[in-house]
C-alpha positions as CSV (number, residue, x, y, z in Angstrom):
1,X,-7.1,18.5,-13.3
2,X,-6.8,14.7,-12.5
3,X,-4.5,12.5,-14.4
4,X,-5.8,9.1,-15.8
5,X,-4.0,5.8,-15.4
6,X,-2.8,3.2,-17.9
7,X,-1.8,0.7,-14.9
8,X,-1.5,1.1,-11.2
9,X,0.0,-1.7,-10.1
10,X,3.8,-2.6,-8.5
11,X,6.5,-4.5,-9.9
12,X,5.3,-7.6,-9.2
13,X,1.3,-7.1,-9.5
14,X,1.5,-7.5,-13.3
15,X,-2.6,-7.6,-13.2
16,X,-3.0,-3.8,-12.4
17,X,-0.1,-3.2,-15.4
18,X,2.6,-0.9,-14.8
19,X,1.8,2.0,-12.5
20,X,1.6,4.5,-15.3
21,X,-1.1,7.8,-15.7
22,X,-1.7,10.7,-18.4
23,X,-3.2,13.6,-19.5
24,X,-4.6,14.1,-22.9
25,X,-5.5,16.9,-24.5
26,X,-6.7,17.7,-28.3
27,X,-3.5,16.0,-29.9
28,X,-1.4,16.1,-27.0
29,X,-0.6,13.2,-24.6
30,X,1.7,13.5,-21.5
31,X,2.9,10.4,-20.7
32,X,4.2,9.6,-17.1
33,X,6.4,6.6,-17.0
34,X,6.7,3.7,-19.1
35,X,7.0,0.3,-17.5
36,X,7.4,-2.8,-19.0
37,X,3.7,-3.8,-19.4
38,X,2.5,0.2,-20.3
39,X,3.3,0.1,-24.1
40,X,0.8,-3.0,-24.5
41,X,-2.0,-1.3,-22.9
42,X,-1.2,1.7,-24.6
43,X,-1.6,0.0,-27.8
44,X,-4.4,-2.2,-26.7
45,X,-6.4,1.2,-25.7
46,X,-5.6,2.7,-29.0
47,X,-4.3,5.7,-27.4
48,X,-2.1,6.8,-29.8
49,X,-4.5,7.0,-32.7
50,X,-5.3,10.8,-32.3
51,X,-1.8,11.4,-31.0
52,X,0.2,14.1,-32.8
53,X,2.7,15.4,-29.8
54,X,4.3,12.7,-27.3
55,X,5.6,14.2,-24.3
56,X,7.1,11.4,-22.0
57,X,8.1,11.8,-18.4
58,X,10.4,9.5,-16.3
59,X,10.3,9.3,-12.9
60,X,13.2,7.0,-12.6
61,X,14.4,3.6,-14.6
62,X,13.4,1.0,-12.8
63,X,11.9,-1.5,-15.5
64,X,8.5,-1.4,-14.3
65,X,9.0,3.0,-14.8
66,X,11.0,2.8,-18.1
67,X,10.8,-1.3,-19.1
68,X,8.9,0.0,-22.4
69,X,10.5,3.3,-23.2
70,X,13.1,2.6,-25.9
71,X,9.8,0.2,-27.3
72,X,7.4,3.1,-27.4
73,X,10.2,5.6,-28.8
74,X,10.7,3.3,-31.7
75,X,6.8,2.4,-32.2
76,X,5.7,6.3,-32.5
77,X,9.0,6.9,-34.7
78,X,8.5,4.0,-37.4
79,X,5.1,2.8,-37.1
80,X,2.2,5.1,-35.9
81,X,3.7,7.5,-39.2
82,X,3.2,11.2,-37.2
83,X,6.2,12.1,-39.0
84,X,6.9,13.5,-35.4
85,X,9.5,12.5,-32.6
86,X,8.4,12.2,-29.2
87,X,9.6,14.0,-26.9
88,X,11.4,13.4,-23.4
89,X,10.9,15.7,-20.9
90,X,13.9,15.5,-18.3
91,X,14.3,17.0,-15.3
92,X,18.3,17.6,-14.8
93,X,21.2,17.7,-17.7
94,X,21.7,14.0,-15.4
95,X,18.7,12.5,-15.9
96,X,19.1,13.2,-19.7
97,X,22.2,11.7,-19.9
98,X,21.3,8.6,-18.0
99,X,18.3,8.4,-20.6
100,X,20.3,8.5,-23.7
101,X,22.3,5.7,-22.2
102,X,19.4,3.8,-21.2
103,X,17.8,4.3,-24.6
104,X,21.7,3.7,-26.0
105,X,21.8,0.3,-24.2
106,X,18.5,-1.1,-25.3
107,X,18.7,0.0,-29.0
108,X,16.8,2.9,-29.0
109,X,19.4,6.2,-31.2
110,X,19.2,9.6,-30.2
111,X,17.6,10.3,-33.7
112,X,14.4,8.5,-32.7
113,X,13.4,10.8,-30.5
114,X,13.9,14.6,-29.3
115,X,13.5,16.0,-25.7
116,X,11.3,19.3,-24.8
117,X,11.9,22.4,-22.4
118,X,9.4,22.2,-19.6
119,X,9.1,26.1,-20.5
120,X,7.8,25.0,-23.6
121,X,5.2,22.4,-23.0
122,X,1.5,22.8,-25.2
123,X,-0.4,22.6,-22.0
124,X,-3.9,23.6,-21.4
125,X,-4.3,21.6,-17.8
126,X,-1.7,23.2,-16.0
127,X,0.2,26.1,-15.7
128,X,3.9,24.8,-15.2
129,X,6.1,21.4,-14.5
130,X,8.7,20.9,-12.2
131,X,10.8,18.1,-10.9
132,X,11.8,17.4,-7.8
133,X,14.8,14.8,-6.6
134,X,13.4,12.1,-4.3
135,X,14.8,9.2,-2.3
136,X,14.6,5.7,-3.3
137,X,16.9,3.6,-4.0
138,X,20.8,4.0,-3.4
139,X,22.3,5.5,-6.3
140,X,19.5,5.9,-8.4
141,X,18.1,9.2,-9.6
142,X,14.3,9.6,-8.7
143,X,12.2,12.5,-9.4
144,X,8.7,13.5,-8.4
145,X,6.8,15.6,-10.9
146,X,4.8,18.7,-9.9
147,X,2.4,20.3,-11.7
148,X,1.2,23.9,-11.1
149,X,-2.4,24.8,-11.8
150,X,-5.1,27.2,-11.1
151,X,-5.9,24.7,-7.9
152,X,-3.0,24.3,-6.3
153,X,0.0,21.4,-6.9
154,X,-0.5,18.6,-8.6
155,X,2.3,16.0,-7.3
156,X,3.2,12.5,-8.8
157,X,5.6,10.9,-6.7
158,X,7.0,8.1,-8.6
159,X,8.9,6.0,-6.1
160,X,9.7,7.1,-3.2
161,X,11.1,6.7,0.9
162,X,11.1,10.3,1.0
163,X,9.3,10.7,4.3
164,X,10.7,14.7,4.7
165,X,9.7,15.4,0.8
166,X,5.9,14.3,2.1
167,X,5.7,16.3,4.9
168,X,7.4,19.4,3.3
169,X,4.6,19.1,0.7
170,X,1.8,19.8,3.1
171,X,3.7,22.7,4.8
172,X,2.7,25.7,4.0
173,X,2.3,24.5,0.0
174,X,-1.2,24.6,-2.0
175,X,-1.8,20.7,-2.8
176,X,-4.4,20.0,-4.9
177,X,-4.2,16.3,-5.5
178,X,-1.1,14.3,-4.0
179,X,-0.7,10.1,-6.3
180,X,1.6,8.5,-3.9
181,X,3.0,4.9,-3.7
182,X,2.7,3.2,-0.5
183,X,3.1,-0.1,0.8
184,X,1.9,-1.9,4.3
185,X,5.3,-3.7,4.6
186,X,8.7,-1.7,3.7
187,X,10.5,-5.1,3.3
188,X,13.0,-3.3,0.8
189,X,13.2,0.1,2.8
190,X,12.8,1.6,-0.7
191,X,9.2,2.8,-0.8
192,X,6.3,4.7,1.4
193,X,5.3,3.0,4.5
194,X,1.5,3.1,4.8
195,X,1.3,3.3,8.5
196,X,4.2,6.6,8.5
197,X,2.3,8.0,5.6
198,X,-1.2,8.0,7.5
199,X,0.4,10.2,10.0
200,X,2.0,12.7,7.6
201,X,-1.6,13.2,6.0
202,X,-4.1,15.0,8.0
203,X,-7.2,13.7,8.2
204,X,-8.5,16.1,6.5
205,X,-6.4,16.2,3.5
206,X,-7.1,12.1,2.8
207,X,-9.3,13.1,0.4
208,X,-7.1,14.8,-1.2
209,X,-4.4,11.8,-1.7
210,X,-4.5,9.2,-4.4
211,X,-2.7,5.8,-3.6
212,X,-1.0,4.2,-6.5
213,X,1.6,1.6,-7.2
214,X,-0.3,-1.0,-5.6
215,X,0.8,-4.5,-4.3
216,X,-2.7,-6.4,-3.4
217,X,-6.0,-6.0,-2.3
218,X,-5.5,-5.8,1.1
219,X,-3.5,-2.5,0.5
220,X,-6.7,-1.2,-1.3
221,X,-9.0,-2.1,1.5
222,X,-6.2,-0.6,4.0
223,X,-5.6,2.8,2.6
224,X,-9.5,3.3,1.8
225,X,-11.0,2.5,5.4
226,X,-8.1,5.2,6.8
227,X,-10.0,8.0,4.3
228,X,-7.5,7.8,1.2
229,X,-8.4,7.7,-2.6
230,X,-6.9,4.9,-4.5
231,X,-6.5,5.6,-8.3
232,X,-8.7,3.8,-10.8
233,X,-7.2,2.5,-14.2
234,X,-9.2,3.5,-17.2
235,X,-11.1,1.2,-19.6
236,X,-10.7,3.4,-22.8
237,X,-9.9,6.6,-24.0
């Protein structure tokens, strides 16, 4: 299983879009993260046209992660006419909280939209979902999501500084395809340092990794001479 991206870009490299991916299958699309810019390529993809079942996951809600959410709740609810809710997929009784305030706060009611048991999840691609809490910034919940197939782990990382949570992954753990953010320069201290994150990897496992979340092209050009994958952002569905 790979997962497809909407946008792979950072905050600030509005260009790539929101870094954003998703697997789709038959009537079913798992959506991870929703950034400011996603619900516009979304719509300009016509994703949602054989949609039936939105399942979205949140990483955490910074604007370029969650920036569209309450705007794609509210499109699928009123205007796509599924006569469905989507579905948020939470990772802690906290998270879910913090969502409905979120959604609360930028207009978005509770009626709008429904959340789903990761026990319960119309999957084909993968065997299970879990969540794990990650590092970034100071008192703000971050997950990474993992997803268990036939191959091994599947891990999204979302945001992270979580050098320990990296190296814990490749320890003794099945990883069949690792999408990590990673920067050259940590100005903020709130993300992956490129030059730590080469030395967590072994070289033999570069292959294996998918950089994401990307700031510029020098990044790109870094990450692929060292042996590591960067994500490509699809041109249509």
């Amino acid at each position: 299983m790979e997962l497809k991206f909407l946008g792979r870009g950072n905050a600030f490299n509005y260009k790539e879009c929101n870094n954003s991916a998703f697997i789709l299958e038959k009537d079913n699309l798992f959506l991870l993260d929703c950034g400011s810019l996603v619900f516009a390529k979304i719509m300009g993809l016509n994703l949602l046209d054989k949609v039936n079942n939105l399942y979205i996951f949140i990483t955490h809600l910074h604007p370029d992660h969650a920036g569209s959410l309450g705007t794609l709740i509210d499109g699928f609810y009123f205007y796509m006419n599924k006569n469905k809710k989507p579905c948020l997929v939470c990772a802690s009784e906290k998270q879910k909280n913090m969502l409905v305030n979120f959604l609360n706060i930028t207009g978005t009611p509770m009626k709008h939209y429904d959340f789903a048991d990761t026990n319960n999840l119309p999957f084909k691609s993968f065997n299970s979902v879990g969540f794990t809490q990650v590092k970034h910034q100071q008192g703000m919940l971050s997950y990474a999501i993992e997803f268990a197939t036939n191959g091994g782990l599947i891990v999204f990382t979302g945001d992270t500084c979580d050098i320990h949570y990296i190296k814990k992954l490749f320890d003794g753990q099945k990883i069949d395809k690792l999408y990590v953010e990673t920067v050259l320069k940590n100005i903020s201290g709130l993300h992956m340092p490129f030059d730590i994150l080469k030395d967590i990897i072994p070289k033999d496992r570069r292959k294996d990794c998918y950089i994401m979340h990307i700031g510029n092209q020098e990044l790109i050009d870094t990450v692929k001479k060292e042996g590591f994958n960067v994500v490509e952002v699809v041109k249509g569905v």
